[in-house]
N, C-alpha and C positions, 0 to 999 in steps of 0.2 A: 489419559494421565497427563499430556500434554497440554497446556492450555496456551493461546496467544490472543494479546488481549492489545486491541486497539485506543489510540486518543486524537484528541487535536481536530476532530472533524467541527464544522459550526455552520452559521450563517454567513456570507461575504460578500461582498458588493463585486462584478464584473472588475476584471484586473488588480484585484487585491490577492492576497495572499493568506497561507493556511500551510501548517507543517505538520505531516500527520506519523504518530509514532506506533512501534507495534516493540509488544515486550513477550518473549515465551518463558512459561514457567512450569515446572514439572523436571524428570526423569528421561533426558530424549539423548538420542543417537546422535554424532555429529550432522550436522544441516551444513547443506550446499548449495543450497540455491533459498532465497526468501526473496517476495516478491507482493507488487499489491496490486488486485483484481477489482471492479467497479460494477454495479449493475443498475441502470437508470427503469424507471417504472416501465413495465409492459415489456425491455427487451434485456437481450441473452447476457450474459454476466462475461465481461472481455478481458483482458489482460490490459493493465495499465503497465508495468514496469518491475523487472526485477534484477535480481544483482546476485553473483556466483561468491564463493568464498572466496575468489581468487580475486573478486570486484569487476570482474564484467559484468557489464549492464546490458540491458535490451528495452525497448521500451515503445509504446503504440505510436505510428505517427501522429496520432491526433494528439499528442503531448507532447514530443520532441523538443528542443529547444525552452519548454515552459518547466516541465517536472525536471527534477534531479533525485536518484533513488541511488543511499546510501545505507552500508551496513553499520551499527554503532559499535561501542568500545565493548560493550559489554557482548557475550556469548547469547545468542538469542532476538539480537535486536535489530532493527529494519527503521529509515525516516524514508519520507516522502515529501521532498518539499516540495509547492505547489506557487506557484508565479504567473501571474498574467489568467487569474481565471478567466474563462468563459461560463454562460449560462450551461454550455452543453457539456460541460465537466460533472453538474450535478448526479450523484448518485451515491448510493451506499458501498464505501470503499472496505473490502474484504484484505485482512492480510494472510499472507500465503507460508509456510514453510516444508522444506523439500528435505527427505532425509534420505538412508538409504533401505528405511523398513518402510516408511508412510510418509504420506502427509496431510499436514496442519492447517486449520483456518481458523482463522478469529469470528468474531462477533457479528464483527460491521461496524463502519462508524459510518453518521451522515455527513453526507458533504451538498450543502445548497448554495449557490452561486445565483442572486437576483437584487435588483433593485426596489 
């Protein structure tokens, strides 16, 4: 019943930039944690970063200082802003959310990072 549904993924040149959005729609329980997960061809699907309702964040070292993962104004919502890509960023970006019956996953959005 739940659905969250990803945007904002594209093509991008190394060291540019890409803001990627997640919106949840349906009937859900309050959510505590949302968060956005990545999986590059042939390996395991990793945690990129996520954010508590209180707004603690967490986030992989291989992103630190480049990503910034905030909640929006609206009930449901998640950005992931994106700075200083690298090639090895590439992958299909999964969004997450955390209730306290289940949880949620989006679509995937692509994220390609090449010259």
């Amino acid at each position: 019943q739940v659905q969250l549904v990803e945007s904002g993924g594209g093509l991008v040149q190394p060291g540019g930039s890409l803001r990627l959005s997640c919106a949840a729609s349906g009937t859900f329980a309050r959510i505590y944690e949302m968060g956005w997960y990545r999986q590059a061809p042939g390996k395991q699907r990793e945690l990129v970063a996520t954010v508590t309702s209180s707004d603690s964040t967490n986030y992989a070292d291989s992103v630190k200082g480049r990503f910034t993962v905030s909640r929006g104004n609206a009930k449901g919502t998640v950005y992931l802003q994106m700075n200083s890509l690298k090639p090895e960023d590439t992958a299909v970006y999964y969004c997450n959310a955390a209730t306290r019956f289940a949880d949620y996953w989006g679509q995937g959005t692509q994220v390609t990072v090449s010259s």
